[in-house]
C-alpha positions as CSV (number, residue, x, y, z in Angstrom):
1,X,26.7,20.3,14.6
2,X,24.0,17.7,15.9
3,X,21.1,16.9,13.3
4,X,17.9,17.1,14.8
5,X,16.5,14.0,16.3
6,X,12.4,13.3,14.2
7,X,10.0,11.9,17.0
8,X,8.6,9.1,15.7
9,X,5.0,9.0,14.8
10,X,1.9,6.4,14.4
11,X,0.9,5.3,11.6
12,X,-2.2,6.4,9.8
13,X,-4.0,5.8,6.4
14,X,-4.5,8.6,4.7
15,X,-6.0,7.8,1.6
16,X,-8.6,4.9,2.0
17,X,-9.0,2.3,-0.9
18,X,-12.5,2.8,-1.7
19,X,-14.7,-0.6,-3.2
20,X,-14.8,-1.0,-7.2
21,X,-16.4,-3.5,-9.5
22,X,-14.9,-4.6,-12.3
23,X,-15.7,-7.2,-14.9
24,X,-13.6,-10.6,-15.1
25,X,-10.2,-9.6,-16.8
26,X,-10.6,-5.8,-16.7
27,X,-7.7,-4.1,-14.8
28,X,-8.2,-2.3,-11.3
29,X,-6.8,0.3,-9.8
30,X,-6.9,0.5,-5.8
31,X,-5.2,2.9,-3.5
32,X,-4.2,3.0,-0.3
33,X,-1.6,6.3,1.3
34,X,-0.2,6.1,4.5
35,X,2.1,8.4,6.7
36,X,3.9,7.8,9.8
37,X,7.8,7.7,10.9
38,X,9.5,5.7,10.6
39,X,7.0,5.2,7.0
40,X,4.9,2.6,6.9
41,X,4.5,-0.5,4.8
42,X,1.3,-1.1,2.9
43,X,0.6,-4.5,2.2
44,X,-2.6,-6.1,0.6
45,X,-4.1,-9.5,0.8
46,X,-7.5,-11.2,-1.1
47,X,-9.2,-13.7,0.8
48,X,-6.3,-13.8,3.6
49,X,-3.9,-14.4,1.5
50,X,-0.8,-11.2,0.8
51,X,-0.9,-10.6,-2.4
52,X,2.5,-10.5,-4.0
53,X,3.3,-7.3,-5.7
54,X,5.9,-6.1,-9.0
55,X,9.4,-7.2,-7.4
56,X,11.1,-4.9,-9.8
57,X,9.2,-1.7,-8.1
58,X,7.8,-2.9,-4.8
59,X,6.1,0.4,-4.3
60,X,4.1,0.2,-7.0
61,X,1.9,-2.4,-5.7
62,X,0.5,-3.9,-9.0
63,X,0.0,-7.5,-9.2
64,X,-2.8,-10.0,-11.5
65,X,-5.5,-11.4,-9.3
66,X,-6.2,-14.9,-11.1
């Protein structure tokens, strides 16, 4: 039998990171969901630079901020 062939789809952010103030050295917590097909990549970036993320899970996104 023939599988199915899944349209592809745009991407589209559907959870938004929302702002947040924390004090110097505290931990933050920002997310950001997105769907499409094929699924999309989420990158982040402070002051135009990517910020580099856990290379042991790189879905998890978490990374120190100097």
């Amino acid at each position: 039998g023939s599988h199915p062939q899944l349209e592809d789809m745009a991407p589209r952010i559907v959870e938004h990171p929302t702002d947040l103030l924390v004090s110097k050295g505290e931990p933050a917590t920002l997310s950001c969901k997105a769907e499409g097909r094929p699924s999309p990549a989420v990158e982040w970036y402070k002051d135009g630079e990517r910020v580099e993320t856990d290379r042991e899970d790189p879905r998890s996104h978490r990374t120190l901020l100097p």
